[in-house]
C-alpha positions as CSV (number, residue, x, y, z in Angstrom):
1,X,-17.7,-18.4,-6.7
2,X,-16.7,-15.3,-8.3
3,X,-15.6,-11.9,-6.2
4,X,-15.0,-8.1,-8.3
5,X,-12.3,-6.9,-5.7
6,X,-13.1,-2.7,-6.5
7,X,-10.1,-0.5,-5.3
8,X,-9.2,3.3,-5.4
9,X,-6.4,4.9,-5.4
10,X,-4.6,7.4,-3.0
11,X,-4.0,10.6,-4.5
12,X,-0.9,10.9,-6.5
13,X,-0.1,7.5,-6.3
14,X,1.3,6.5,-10.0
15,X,4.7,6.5,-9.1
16,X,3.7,3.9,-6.6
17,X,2.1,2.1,-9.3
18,X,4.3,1.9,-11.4
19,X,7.1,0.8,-9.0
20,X,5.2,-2.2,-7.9
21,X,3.5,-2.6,-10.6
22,X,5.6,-6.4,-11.5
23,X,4.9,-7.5,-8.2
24,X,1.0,-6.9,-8.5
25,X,1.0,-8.0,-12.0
26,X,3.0,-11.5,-11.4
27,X,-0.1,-12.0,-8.5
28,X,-2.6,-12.0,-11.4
29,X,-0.8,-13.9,-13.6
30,X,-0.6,-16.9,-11.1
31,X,-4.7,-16.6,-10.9
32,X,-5.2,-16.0,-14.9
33,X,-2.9,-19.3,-15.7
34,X,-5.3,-21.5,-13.1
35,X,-8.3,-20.3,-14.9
36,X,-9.4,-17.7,-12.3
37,X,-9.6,-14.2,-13.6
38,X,-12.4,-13.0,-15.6
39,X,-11.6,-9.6,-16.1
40,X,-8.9,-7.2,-14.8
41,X,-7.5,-3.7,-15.0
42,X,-7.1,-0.4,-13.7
43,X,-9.2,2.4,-14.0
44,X,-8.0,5.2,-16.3
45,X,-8.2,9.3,-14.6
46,X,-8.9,10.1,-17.9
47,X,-11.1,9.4,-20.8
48,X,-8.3,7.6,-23.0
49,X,-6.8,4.2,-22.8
50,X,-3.2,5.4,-22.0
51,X,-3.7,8.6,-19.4
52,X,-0.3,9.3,-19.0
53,X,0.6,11.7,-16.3
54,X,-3.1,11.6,-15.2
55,X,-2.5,7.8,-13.9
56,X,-5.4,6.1,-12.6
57,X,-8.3,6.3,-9.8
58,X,-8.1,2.8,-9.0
59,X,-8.4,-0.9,-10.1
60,X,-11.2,-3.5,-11.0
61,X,-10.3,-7.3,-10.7
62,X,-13.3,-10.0,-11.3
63,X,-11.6,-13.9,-9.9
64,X,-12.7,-16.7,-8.8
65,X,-11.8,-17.6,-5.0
66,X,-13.1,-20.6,-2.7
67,X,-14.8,-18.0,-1.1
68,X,-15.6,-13.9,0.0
69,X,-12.8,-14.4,3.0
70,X,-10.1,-16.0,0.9
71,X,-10.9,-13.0,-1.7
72,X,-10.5,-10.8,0.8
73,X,-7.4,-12.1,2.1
74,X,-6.1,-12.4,-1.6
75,X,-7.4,-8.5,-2.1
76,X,-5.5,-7.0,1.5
77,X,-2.1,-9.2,0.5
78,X,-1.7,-7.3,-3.2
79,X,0.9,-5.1,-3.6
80,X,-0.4,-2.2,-4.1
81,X,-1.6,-2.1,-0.7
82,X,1.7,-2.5,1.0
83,X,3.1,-0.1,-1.0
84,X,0.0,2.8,-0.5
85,X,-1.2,2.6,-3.8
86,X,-4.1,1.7,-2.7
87,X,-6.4,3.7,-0.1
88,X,-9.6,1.6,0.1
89,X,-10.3,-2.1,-1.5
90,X,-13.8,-3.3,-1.5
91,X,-15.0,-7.3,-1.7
92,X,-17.9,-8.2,-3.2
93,X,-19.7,-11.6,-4.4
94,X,-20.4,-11.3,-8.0
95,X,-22.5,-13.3,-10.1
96,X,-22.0,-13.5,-13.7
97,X,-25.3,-13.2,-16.4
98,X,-23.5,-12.4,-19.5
């Protein structure tokens, strides 16, 4: 089934990002070459595609998982919550129309 794991960001947290930002990306890129990701990205601060200083609010990822609690458990293992990028994740069963 599918799962959008929905995260926001702490406050100020870009150079956190952008520290572990390998780490987090090398965990998507194991799900994208099985076939699992639909969509992921982060969530610009600003209205433009590269924010610069402005960094980003948070994260959007839309995967497949066996089910809500491995997505979960996939979600609270990420990088960017050990490192405090991360303030809140939420887990939620998605179901695709379009």
């Amino acid at each position: 089934m599918l799962y959008v794991i929905y995260a926001e960001d702490t406050a100020d947290s870009l150079e956190k990002r952008t520290a572990v930002r390998p780490a987090h990306l090398a965990r998507l890129q194991l799900l994208q070459d099985e076939g699992r990701v639909i969509a992921a990205g982060p969530l610009p601060a600003v209205d433009s595609n590269d924010p610069g200083a402005a960094g980003f609010t948070g994260s959007v990822i839309i995967a497949e998982f066996s089910s809500l609690e491995a997505a979960q458990s996939w979600a609270q293992d990420d990088p960017y919550v050990a490192a405090g990028v991360y303030k809140q994740v939420a887990v939620k069963p998605f179901k695709r129309v379009m």
